[in-house]
N, C-alpha and C positions, 0 to 999 in steps of 0.2 A: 586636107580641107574637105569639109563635108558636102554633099550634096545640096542642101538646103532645105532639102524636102523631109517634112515629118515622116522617124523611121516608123511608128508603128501605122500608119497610114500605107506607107508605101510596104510593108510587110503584109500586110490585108491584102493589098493591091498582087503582090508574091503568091500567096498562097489561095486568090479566088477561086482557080479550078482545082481542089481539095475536097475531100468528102467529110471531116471534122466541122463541128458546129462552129460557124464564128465566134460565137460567144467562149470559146474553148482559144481559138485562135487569137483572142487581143490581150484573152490575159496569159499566154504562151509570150505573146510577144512584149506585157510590161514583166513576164518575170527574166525573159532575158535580159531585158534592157538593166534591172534591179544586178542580175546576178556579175555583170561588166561591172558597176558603181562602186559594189564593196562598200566598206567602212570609209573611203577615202573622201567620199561627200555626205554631207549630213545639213541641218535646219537647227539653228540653236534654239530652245523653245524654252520661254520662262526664266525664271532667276537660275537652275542649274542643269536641268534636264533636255539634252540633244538628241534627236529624232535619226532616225538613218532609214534609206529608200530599203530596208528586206521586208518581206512578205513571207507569211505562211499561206498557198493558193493550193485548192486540190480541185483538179476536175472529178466532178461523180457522177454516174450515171450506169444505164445495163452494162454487159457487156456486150463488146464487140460496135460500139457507136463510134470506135475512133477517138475515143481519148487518148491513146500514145501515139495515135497518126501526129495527132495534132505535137505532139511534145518533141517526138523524134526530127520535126521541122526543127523547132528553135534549138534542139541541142546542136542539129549540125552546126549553125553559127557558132554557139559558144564552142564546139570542138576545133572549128576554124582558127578560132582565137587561144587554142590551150587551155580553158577557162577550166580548172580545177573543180571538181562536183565528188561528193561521197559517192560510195560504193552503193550501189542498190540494195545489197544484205552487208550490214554490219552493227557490230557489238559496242556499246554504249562505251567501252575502253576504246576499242581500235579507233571510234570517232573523234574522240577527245586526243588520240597519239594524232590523228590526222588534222584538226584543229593548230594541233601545234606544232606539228610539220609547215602548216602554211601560214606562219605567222611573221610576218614582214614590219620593216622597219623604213620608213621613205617621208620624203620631205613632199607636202601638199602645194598644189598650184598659189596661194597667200599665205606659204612660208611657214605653215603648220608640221611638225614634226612629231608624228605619228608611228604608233607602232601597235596591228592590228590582226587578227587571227580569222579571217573572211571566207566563208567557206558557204556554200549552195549544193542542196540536194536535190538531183535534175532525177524524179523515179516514177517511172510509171506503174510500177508494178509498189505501189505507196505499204499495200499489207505485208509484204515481204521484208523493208524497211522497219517500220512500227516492231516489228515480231508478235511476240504473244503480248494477250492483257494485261499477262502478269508484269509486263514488261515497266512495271514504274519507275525504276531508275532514268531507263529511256527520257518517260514520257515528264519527267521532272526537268531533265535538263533543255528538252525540246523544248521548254513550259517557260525558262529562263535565259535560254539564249533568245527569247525574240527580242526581248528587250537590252540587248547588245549591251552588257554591263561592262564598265573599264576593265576589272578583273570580278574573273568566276575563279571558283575554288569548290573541291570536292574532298572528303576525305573517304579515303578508302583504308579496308580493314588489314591490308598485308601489301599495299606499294605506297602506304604514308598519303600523303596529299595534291591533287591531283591541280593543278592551276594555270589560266589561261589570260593572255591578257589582249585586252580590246576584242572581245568575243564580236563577232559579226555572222547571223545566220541566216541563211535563208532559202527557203525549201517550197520547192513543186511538185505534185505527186499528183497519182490519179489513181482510183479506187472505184469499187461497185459499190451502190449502198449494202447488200449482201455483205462485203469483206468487212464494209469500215462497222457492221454489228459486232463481226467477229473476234477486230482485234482492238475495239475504243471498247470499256466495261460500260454497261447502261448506266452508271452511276458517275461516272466522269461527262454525261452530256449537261451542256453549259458550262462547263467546269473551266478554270483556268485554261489549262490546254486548249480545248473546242473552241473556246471562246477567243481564241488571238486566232484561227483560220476563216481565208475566205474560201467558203465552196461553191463550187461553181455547179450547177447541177441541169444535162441538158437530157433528154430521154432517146433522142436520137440524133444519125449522122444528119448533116444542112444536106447532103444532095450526094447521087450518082459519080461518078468520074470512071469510064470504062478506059478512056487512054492518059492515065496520069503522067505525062513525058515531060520533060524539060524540053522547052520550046529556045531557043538561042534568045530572043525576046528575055521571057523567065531567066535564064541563065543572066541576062547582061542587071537584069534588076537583081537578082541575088549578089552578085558581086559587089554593086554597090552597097547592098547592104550591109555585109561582112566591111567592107569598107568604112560605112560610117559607124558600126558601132565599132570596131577598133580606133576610131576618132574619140567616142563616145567614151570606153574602154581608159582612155587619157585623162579623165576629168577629173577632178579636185578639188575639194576646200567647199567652203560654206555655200549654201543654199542661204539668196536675200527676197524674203517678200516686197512686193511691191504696195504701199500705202492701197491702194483699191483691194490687192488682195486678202490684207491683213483684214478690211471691214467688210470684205466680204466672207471672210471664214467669223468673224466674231457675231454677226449674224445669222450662220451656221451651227454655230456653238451655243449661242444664247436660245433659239428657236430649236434647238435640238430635239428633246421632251417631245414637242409637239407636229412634225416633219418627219420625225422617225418613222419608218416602215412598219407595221404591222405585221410582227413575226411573232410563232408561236416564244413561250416562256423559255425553252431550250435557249431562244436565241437571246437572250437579256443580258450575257455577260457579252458577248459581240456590240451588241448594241451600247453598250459604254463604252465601250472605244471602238466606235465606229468614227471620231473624229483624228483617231490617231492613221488607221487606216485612209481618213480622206487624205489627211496632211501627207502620208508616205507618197501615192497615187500621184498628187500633184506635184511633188519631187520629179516622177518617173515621165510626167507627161509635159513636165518643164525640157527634161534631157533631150525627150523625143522629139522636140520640135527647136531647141538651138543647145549653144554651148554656152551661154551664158549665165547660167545657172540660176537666172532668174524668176520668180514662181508669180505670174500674172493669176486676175479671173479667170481666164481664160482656160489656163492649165485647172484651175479647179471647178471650174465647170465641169470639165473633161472627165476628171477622176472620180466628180460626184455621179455624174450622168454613167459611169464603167459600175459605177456601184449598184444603185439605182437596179441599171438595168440585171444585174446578178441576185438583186436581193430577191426579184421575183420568183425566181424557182427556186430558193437556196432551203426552203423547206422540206422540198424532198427529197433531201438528202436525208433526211432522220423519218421518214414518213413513215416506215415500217420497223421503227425505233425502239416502239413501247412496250410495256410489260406485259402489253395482252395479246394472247395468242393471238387472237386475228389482225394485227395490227397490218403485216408485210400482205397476209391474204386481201386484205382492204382497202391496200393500198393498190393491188396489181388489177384489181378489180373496178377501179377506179378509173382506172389508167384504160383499160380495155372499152370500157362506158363511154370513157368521154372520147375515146376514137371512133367511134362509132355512133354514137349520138343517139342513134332509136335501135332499138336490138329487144327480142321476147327473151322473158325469164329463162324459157328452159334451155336457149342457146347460150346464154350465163351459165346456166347449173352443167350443159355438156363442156364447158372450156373449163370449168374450175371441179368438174366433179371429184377429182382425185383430192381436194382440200376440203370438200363439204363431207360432213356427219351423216345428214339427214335434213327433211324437209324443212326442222323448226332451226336448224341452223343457219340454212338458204334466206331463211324469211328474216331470223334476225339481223343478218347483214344486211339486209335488202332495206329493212325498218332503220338501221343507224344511217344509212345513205339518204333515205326522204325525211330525217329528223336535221340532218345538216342541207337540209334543200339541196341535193346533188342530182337527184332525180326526182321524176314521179312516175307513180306506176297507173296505169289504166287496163282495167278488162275486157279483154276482146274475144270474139268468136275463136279465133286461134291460139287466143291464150292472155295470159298477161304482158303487156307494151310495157317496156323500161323507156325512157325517155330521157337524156342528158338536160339539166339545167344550164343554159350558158349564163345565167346572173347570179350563182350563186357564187358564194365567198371565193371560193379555191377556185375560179373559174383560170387566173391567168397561172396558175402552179399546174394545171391537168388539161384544160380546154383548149389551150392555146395551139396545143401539140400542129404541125402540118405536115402532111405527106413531105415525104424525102422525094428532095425534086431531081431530074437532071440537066446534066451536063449542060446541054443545050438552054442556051436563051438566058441562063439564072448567074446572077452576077452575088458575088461575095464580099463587095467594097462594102465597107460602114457609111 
Protein backbone atom coordinates (compact mmCIF):
# COMPACT_ATOMS: atom_id res chain seq x y z
CA UNK A 1 0.00 0.00 0.00
CA UNK A 2 1.49 3.25 -0.87
CA UNK A 3 1.89 6.25 0.93
CA UNK A 4 -0.23 8.44 -0.72
CA UNK A 5 2.02 11.04 -1.18
CA UNK A 6 3.43 12.23 -4.61
CA UNK A 7 6.89 10.08 -5.07
CA UNK A 8 8.56 12.67 -6.94
CA UNK A 9 7.60 15.38 -4.57
CA UNK A 10 8.53 13.61 -1.64
CA UNK A 11 11.93 12.58 -3.49
CA UNK A 12 12.65 16.48 -3.81
CA UNK A 13 11.70 16.57 -0.19
CA UNK A 14 14.77 13.33 0.26
CA UNK A 15 17.27 14.97 -1.50
CA UNK A 16 16.81 19.00 -0.38
CA UNK A 17 20.08 19.01 1.56
CA UNK A 18 22.15 17.81 -1.66
CA UNK A 19 24.42 19.86 -3.57
CA UNK A 20 23.04 18.82 -7.46
CA UNK A 21 20.95 21.23 -9.19
CA UNK A 22 17.17 20.59 -8.65
CA UNK A 23 16.48 20.78 -11.91
CA UNK A 24 18.95 17.54 -12.39
CA UNK A 25 17.11 16.19 -9.45
CA UNK A 26 13.30 15.77 -10.82
CA UNK A 27 14.31 14.51 -13.87
CA UNK A 28 16.63 11.84 -11.91
CA UNK A 29 13.55 11.09 -10.25
CA UNK A 30 10.95 10.95 -13.44
CA UNK A 31 13.61 8.62 -15.06
CA UNK A 32 13.51 6.29 -12.08
CA UNK A 33 10.18 6.29 -11.89
CA UNK A 34 10.12 5.52 -16.09
CA UNK A 35 12.95 2.93 -15.53
CA UNK A 36 10.24 0.65 -12.67
CA UNK A 37 7.32 1.03 -15.54
CA UNK A 38 9.03 -0.80 -18.36
CA UNK A 39 7.00 -1.83 -21.47
CA UNK A 40 4.41 -3.29 -19.00
CA UNK A 41 2.34 0.28 -19.04
CA UNK A 42 1.79 2.15 -22.14
CA UNK A 43 -1.14 4.95 -23.75
CA UNK A 44 -2.75 3.66 -26.76
CA UNK A 45 -2.60 6.56 -29.22
CA UNK A 46 -4.46 6.89 -32.57
CA UNK A 47 -5.73 4.11 -34.82
CA UNK A 48 -2.36 1.89 -34.32
CA UNK A 49 0.38 3.48 -32.62
CA UNK A 50 1.06 3.00 -28.45
CA UNK A 51 3.09 5.26 -26.59
CA UNK A 52 5.23 3.78 -23.64
CA UNK A 53 6.68 6.12 -20.41
CA UNK A 54 10.90 5.71 -21.70
CA UNK A 55 12.87 8.63 -22.15
CA UNK A 56 16.10 9.46 -23.55
CA UNK A 57 17.35 12.38 -20.61
CA UNK A 58 21.05 13.57 -20.34
CA UNK A 59 22.12 16.05 -17.65
CA UNK A 60 24.88 18.47 -19.36
CA UNK A 61 26.88 20.88 -17.91
CA UNK A 62 30.99 21.64 -16.73
CA UNK A 63 32.46 19.30 -14.92
CA UNK A 64 32.48 18.57 -11.46
CA UNK A 65 28.54 20.47 -10.91
CA UNK A 66 27.37 17.13 -9.52
CA UNK A 67 25.76 15.49 -12.26
CA UNK A 68 26.38 11.94 -11.11
CA UNK A 69 25.75 13.24 -7.49
CA UNK A 70 22.52 13.67 -8.67
CA UNK A 71 22.09 10.17 -10.60
CA UNK A 72 24.03 8.00 -7.95
CA UNK A 73 20.82 9.02 -5.67
CA UNK A 74 18.16 7.53 -7.95
CA UNK A 75 20.30 4.38 -8.84
CA UNK A 76 20.34 3.41 -5.30
CA UNK A 77 16.56 3.07 -5.42
CA UNK A 78 16.41 1.30 -8.55
CA UNK A 79 19.59 -1.09 -7.11
CA UNK A 80 17.07 -1.58 -4.08
CA UNK A 81 14.78 -2.86 -6.32
CA UNK A 82 17.32 -5.13 -8.64
CA UNK A 83 16.29 -2.95 -11.40
CA UNK A 84 18.47 -4.36 -14.44
CA UNK A 85 20.55 -1.15 -16.17
CA UNK A 86 23.28 -1.82 -19.05
CA UNK A 87 26.81 -1.65 -18.35
CA UNK A 88 28.40 1.70 -18.53
CA UNK A 89 30.88 0.57 -21.44
CA UNK A 90 29.37 -1.79 -23.88
CA UNK A 91 29.39 -3.06 -27.51
CA UNK A 92 26.40 -2.54 -29.64
CA UNK A 93 26.44 -6.75 -29.78
CA UNK A 94 26.81 -7.36 -26.01
CA UNK A 95 23.68 -4.84 -25.73
CA UNK A 96 21.43 -6.40 -27.97
CA UNK A 97 22.65 -10.33 -26.08
CA UNK A 98 21.52 -8.24 -22.95
CA UNK A 99 18.33 -6.92 -24.50
CA UNK A 100 17.52 -10.37 -24.80
CA UNK A 101 18.69 -11.89 -21.86
CA UNK A 102 15.87 -9.71 -20.17
CA UNK A 103 13.13 -10.35 -22.19
CA UNK A 104 10.08 -11.41 -20.19
CA UNK A 105 6.82 -12.97 -20.86
CA UNK A 106 3.87 -11.86 -18.04
CA UNK A 107 0.40 -11.37 -17.98
CA UNK A 108 -0.73 -7.38 -17.50
CA UNK A 109 -2.89 -6.07 -14.45
CA UNK A 110 -6.28 -5.98 -17.66
CA UNK A 111 -5.40 -9.29 -18.66
CA UNK A 112 -2.81 -8.37 -21.53
CA UNK A 113 -0.34 -10.97 -22.24
CA UNK A 114 2.76 -9.44 -23.04
CA UNK A 115 6.18 -10.32 -24.00
CA UNK A 116 8.75 -7.49 -23.80
CA UNK A 117 12.69 -6.89 -23.77
CA UNK A 118 12.82 -3.51 -21.15
CA UNK A 119 16.09 -2.44 -20.42
CA UNK A 120 17.43 1.21 -18.91
CA UNK A 121 20.83 2.79 -19.15
CA UNK A 122 21.46 4.29 -15.68
CA UNK A 123 25.49 6.15 -16.96
CA UNK A 124 27.01 8.93 -15.81
CA UNK A 125 29.91 8.83 -17.47
CA UNK A 126 27.23 8.94 -20.96
CA UNK A 127 30.78 9.38 -23.44
CA UNK A 128 32.06 6.21 -22.27
CA UNK A 129 28.67 4.58 -23.20
CA UNK A 130 28.19 6.31 -26.78
CA UNK A 131 32.05 5.18 -27.63
CA UNK A 132 33.59 6.88 -30.67
CA UNK A 133 31.73 9.01 -33.54
CA UNK A 134 32.30 6.44 -35.64
CA UNK A 135 30.22 4.51 -33.54
CA UNK A 136 27.01 4.43 -36.05
CA UNK A 137 25.84 1.14 -35.55
CA UNK A 138 25.36 2.17 -31.94
CA UNK A 139 23.90 5.39 -32.65
CA UNK A 140 21.30 3.59 -35.27
CA UNK A 141 19.94 1.43 -33.01
CA UNK A 142 19.74 3.91 -29.89
CA UNK A 143 17.88 5.99 -32.83
CA UNK A 144 15.32 3.02 -33.07
CA UNK A 145 14.83 1.65 -29.90
CA UNK A 146 13.08 4.90 -28.47
CA UNK A 147 10.39 4.18 -30.40
CA UNK A 148 9.90 0.56 -28.74
CA UNK A 149 8.99 -1.40 -31.98
CA UNK A 150 7.00 -4.96 -31.37
CA UNK A 151 10.01 -6.44 -33.11
CA UNK A 152 13.56 -4.94 -34.19
CA UNK A 153 15.85 -6.95 -36.31
CA UNK A 154 19.37 -6.60 -37.37
CA UNK A 155 21.33 -8.38 -39.80
CA UNK A 156 24.76 -9.00 -39.19
CA UNK A 157 27.51 -10.10 -41.55
CA UNK A 158 28.94 -13.64 -39.84
CA UNK A 159 26.04 -14.34 -36.78
CA UNK A 160 22.89 -14.24 -39.42
CA UNK A 161 20.21 -12.06 -37.95
CA UNK A 162 19.99 -10.38 -34.95
CA UNK A 163 16.20 -10.03 -33.42
CA UNK A 164 14.29 -8.57 -30.44
CA UNK A 165 10.84 -8.67 -29.46
CA UNK A 166 8.89 -5.88 -27.75
CA UNK A 167 12.05 -3.55 -27.57
CA UNK A 168 11.51 -1.25 -24.60
CA UNK A 169 14.59 1.49 -24.05
CA UNK A 170 15.43 3.80 -21.93
CA UNK A 171 18.43 5.77 -21.04
CA UNK A 172 20.00 8.50 -18.49
CA UNK A 173 23.38 9.71 -18.83
CA UNK A 174 25.20 12.73 -18.01
CA UNK A 175 27.86 14.31 -20.17
CA UNK A 176 30.06 17.69 -20.33
CA UNK A 177 29.27 19.79 -23.43
CA UNK A 178 33.16 19.26 -24.12
CA UNK A 179 32.51 15.24 -24.27
CA UNK A 180 29.10 15.30 -25.97
CA UNK A 181 31.46 17.43 -29.19
CA UNK A 182 33.63 14.63 -29.01
CA UNK A 183 31.61 11.66 -29.39
CA UNK A 184 28.02 13.11 -31.30
CA UNK A 185 29.74 14.17 -35.28
CA UNK A 186 28.71 17.89 -35.80
CA UNK A 187 26.78 16.69 -38.63
CA UNK A 188 24.25 14.46 -36.64
CA UNK A 189 23.09 17.73 -34.47
CA UNK A 190 19.26 17.71 -35.00
CA UNK A 191 19.51 14.60 -36.51
CA UNK A 192 17.14 11.69 -35.58
CA UNK A 193 19.31 10.68 -32.70
CA UNK A 194 19.66 14.33 -30.95
CA UNK A 195 16.53 15.01 -31.74
CA UNK A 196 14.46 12.12 -29.48
CA UNK A 197 16.92 13.41 -26.20
CA UNK A 198 15.88 15.77 -23.51
CA UNK A 199 19.01 17.72 -22.24
CA UNK A 200 19.07 19.09 -19.33
CA UNK A 201 21.73 21.76 -19.14
CA UNK A 202 22.53 23.35 -15.63
CA UNK A 203 26.23 25.33 -15.18
CA UNK A 204 26.48 24.73 -11.80
CA UNK A 205 25.83 22.78 -8.30
CA UNK A 206 22.11 24.45 -6.34
CA UNK A 207 24.25 24.95 -3.11
CA UNK A 208 27.10 23.95 -0.41
CA UNK A 209 26.37 20.70 1.71
CA UNK A 210 29.63 20.45 4.13
CA UNK A 211 27.81 17.57 6.41
CA UNK A 212 25.78 15.43 3.79
CA UNK A 213 24.60 12.65 6.51
CA UNK A 214 21.74 10.70 6.56
CA UNK A 215 19.66 12.11 9.29
CA UNK A 216 17.23 8.92 10.74
CA UNK A 217 14.33 11.58 9.63
CA UNK A 218 16.07 11.27 5.82
CA UNK A 219 16.55 7.62 6.46
CA UNK A 220 12.65 6.99 7.50
CA UNK A 221 11.49 9.09 4.06
CA UNK A 222 13.97 6.97 2.04
CA UNK A 223 12.51 3.94 2.93
CA UNK A 224 9.26 4.93 2.00
CA UNK A 225 10.38 5.72 -1.00
CA UNK A 226 11.93 2.49 -2.00
CA UNK A 227 8.58 1.27 -0.62
CA UNK A 228 6.44 3.04 -2.98
CA UNK A 229 8.15 2.65 -6.02
CA UNK A 230 8.34 -1.06 -5.46
CA UNK A 231 4.34 -0.46 -5.23
CA UNK A 232 4.88 1.54 -8.24
CA UNK A 233 7.34 -1.19 -9.72
CA UNK A 234 3.72 -3.55 -9.79
CA UNK A 235 1.79 -1.51 -12.32
CA UNK A 236 0.32 -2.61 -15.49
CA UNK A 237 -1.79 -2.31 -18.54
CA UNK A 238 -3.18 0.79 -20.27
CA UNK A 239 -2.86 4.33 -19.42
CA UNK A 240 -6.88 6.03 -19.84
CA UNK A 241 -7.13 9.86 -20.32
CA UNK A 242 -9.55 11.56 -18.88
CA UNK A 243 -12.22 13.71 -21.25
CA UNK A 244 -10.51 17.29 -19.67
CA UNK A 245 -7.24 15.85 -20.40
CA UNK A 246 -7.73 14.68 -23.83
CA UNK A 247 -8.95 18.68 -24.71
CA UNK A 248 -6.49 19.85 -22.98
CA UNK A 249 -3.58 18.04 -24.96
CA UNK A 250 -5.57 18.60 -28.42
CA UNK A 251 -5.14 22.23 -27.53
CA UNK A 252 -1.71 21.70 -27.06
CA UNK A 253 -1.31 19.97 -30.22
CA UNK A 254 -3.25 22.28 -32.28
CA UNK A 255 -1.59 25.57 -30.82
CA UNK A 256 1.70 23.78 -30.94
CA UNK A 257 3.47 26.02 -34.15
CA UNK A 258 2.77 28.93 -32.17
CA UNK A 259 3.63 28.19 -27.97
CA UNK A 260 6.52 26.34 -28.96
CA UNK A 261 9.86 27.70 -27.40
CA UNK A 262 12.10 29.54 -29.30
CA UNK A 263 15.07 27.33 -29.84
CA UNK A 264 17.92 27.66 -31.99
CA UNK A 265 17.47 25.48 -35.74
CA UNK A 266 19.66 22.46 -33.94
CA UNK A 267 16.49 22.06 -31.98
CA UNK A 268 13.55 21.61 -34.73
CA UNK A 269 13.72 17.97 -34.89
CA UNK A 270 12.95 17.95 -30.80
CA UNK A 271 10.64 20.30 -31.41
CA UNK A 272 8.35 17.90 -33.53
CA UNK A 273 7.93 15.67 -31.01
CA UNK A 274 7.91 17.72 -28.40
CA UNK A 275 4.33 16.44 -27.97
CA UNK A 276 5.37 12.90 -27.79
CA UNK A 277 7.60 13.81 -25.03
CA UNK A 278 4.66 15.82 -23.25
CA UNK A 279 2.40 12.69 -23.52
CA UNK A 280 5.39 10.29 -22.14
CA UNK A 281 5.84 12.98 -18.94
CA UNK A 282 2.31 12.81 -18.17
CA UNK A 283 2.37 9.05 -18.04
CA UNK A 284 5.20 9.52 -15.33
CA UNK A 285 3.66 12.14 -13.32
CA UNK A 286 0.25 10.15 -13.54
CA UNK A 287 2.33 7.21 -11.55
CA UNK A 288 3.85 9.67 -9.19
CA UNK A 289 1.08 10.72 -7.62
CA UNK A 290 -1.61 7.37 -7.61
CA UNK A 291 -1.92 3.87 -9.10
CA UNK A 292 -4.59 4.50 -10.97
CA UNK A 293 -3.16 5.03 -13.97
CA UNK A 294 -5.20 7.73 -14.92
CA UNK A 295 -3.75 10.84 -16.80
CA UNK A 296 -5.69 14.15 -15.46
CA UNK A 297 -4.76 18.05 -16.44
CA UNK A 298 -3.18 18.08 -13.91
CA UNK A 299 -0.58 15.51 -14.64
CA UNK A 300 -0.12 17.36 -17.80
CA UNK A 301 0.23 20.43 -16.56
CA UNK A 302 2.97 18.97 -14.60
CA UNK A 303 4.99 17.52 -17.45
CA UNK A 304 4.41 20.67 -19.54
CA UNK A 305 5.68 23.03 -16.86
CA UNK A 306 9.11 19.96 -16.29
CA UNK A 307 9.56 20.77 -19.91
CA UNK A 308 9.05 24.38 -20.09
CA UNK A 309 11.27 24.80 -17.32
CA UNK A 310 14.30 22.59 -19.13
CA UNK A 311 13.86 24.09 -22.34
CA UNK A 312 15.43 27.27 -21.10
CA UNK A 313 18.80 26.26 -20.83
CA UNK A 314 18.73 23.31 -23.12
CA UNK A 315 20.68 25.38 -25.70
CA UNK A 316 23.76 25.30 -24.13
CA UNK A 317 24.22 22.24 -24.43
CA UNK A 318 25.43 22.74 -28.26
CA UNK A 319 26.53 26.51 -27.42
CA UNK A 320 30.06 25.68 -28.30
CA UNK A 321 28.78 23.34 -31.11
CA UNK A 322 29.74 25.11 -34.31
CA UNK A 323 31.98 25.03 -37.08
CA UNK A 324 33.77 28.03 -35.96
CA UNK A 325 36.67 28.21 -34.21
CA UNK A 326 35.58 30.52 -31.74
CA UNK A 327 32.33 29.13 -31.00
CA UNK A 328 33.18 27.10 -27.32
CA UNK A 329 35.78 30.42 -26.77
CA UNK A 330 32.37 32.54 -26.97
CA UNK A 331 30.59 30.76 -25.41
CA UNK A 332 32.89 30.55 -22.07
CA UNK A 333 33.21 34.12 -22.38
CA UNK A 334 29.97 34.66 -22.26
CA UNK A 335 29.36 32.64 -19.41
CA UNK A 336 32.26 34.63 -17.33
CA UNK A 337 30.48 38.34 -18.66
CA UNK A 338 27.29 37.47 -17.44
CA UNK A 339 28.78 36.44 -13.88
CA UNK A 340 30.07 39.19 -13.49
CA UNK A 341 27.94 41.92 -14.97
CA UNK A 342 30.57 44.95 -15.33
CA UNK A 343 34.18 43.85 -15.67
CA UNK A 344 37.25 46.05 -17.94
CA UNK A 345 38.32 44.70 -21.22
CA UNK A 346 41.74 43.91 -20.26
CA UNK A 347 40.61 41.71 -17.16
CA UNK A 348 38.64 39.70 -20.09
CA UNK A 349 41.81 39.55 -22.31
CA UNK A 350 44.04 38.36 -18.71
CA UNK A 351 41.34 35.21 -18.17
CA UNK A 352 41.24 34.32 -21.74
CA UNK A 353 44.71 35.32 -22.94
CA UNK A 354 45.88 31.89 -23.55
CA UNK A 355 42.84 31.58 -26.55
CA UNK A 356 43.34 35.05 -28.00
CA UNK A 357 45.77 35.70 -31.16
CA UNK A 358 45.98 39.40 -30.73
CA UNK A 359 44.36 42.53 -30.21
CA UNK A 360 42.13 42.39 -33.53
CA UNK A 361 40.97 39.07 -32.44
CA UNK A 362 40.03 40.45 -28.78
CA UNK A 363 37.91 43.10 -30.57
CA UNK A 364 36.34 40.88 -32.95
CA UNK A 365 34.78 38.81 -30.28
CA UNK A 366 34.05 41.70 -28.31
CA UNK A 367 32.22 43.22 -31.73
CA UNK A 368 29.96 39.82 -32.13
CA UNK A 369 28.83 40.19 -28.29
CA UNK A 370 27.43 44.13 -28.90
CA UNK A 371 26.07 42.84 -32.35
CA UNK A 372 23.90 40.28 -30.35
CA UNK A 373 23.12 43.07 -27.55
CA UNK A 374 24.97 40.97 -24.95
CA UNK A 375 26.90 43.74 -23.89
CA UNK A 376 28.06 47.36 -24.26
CA UNK A 377 31.25 48.56 -24.00
CA UNK A 378 32.09 52.18 -22.74
CA UNK A 379 35.53 54.17 -22.48
CA UNK A 380 36.95 55.14 -19.45
CA UNK A 381 39.82 56.84 -17.70
CA UNK A 382 40.99 53.09 -16.72
CA UNK A 383 40.06 51.60 -19.73
CA UNK A 384 37.32 50.08 -21.66
CA UNK A 385 33.87 49.06 -19.13
CA UNK A 386 32.31 45.64 -20.55
CA UNK A 387 28.96 45.78 -19.31
CA UNK A 388 26.39 42.59 -19.22
CA UNK A 389 22.97 43.36 -20.98
CA UNK A 390 20.27 41.75 -18.73
CA UNK A 391 17.51 42.25 -21.77
CA UNK A 392 19.10 40.89 -24.15
CA UNK A 393 17.78 37.54 -25.99
CA UNK A 394 20.01 34.70 -24.23
CA UNK A 395 19.41 36.60 -20.95
CA UNK A 396 17.65 33.53 -19.15
CA UNK A 397 20.32 30.62 -20.93
CA UNK A 398 23.53 32.86 -19.41
CA UNK A 399 22.12 35.68 -16.83
CA UNK A 400 20.10 33.77 -14.83
CA UNK A 401 23.27 31.86 -13.43
CA UNK A 402 23.21 32.59 -9.05
CA UNK A 403 25.79 32.18 -6.64
CA UNK A 404 25.89 28.43 -5.20
CA UNK A 405 24.21 28.98 -2.06
CA UNK A 406 24.62 27.08 1.27
CA UNK A 407 23.61 24.65 3.38
CA UNK A 408 21.97 26.88 5.83
CA UNK A 409 18.54 28.61 5.36
CA UNK A 410 18.13 27.25 1.34
CA UNK A 411 15.40 24.79 0.87
CA UNK A 412 15.37 22.42 -2.33
CA UNK A 413 11.55 21.57 -2.32
CA UNK A 414 9.91 22.62 -5.99
Amino acid sequence: MRSGKDWITRYMKFVEDTEPAKLYHKWTAVMALAAVLKRKCWLRWGINKTLYPNLYAILVGPPGNRKGTAMEIGEWFLNNLGVVTAPSSVTIEALIRLLRDVTVTETTADNHHITHSSLTVWSPEWKVFLGRKENYEMFSALTDWYDCADNWSRLTKTQGEDELTGVWFNMFGAITPTALRSVVPYEAEGGGFLSRIIFIYEEKAYKRVPDPFVTPALQKIGDKLTDDLHEIQQLSGTFQLTPDAFDYYRDFYIDMERTNPSLPMMFQGYLSRRQIQFLKLSMIMSVSESDDMIIDVKHMERGLKLLIETEVKMPRTFSGFGTAKDAQLLDDMMVYIAKRRKLHARDLFVQFRAFITDPRHMESLLSALVRQQFISMKPSVKGTVIKYNPNNPLHEQYGSQTKIKGSSGSSNTP
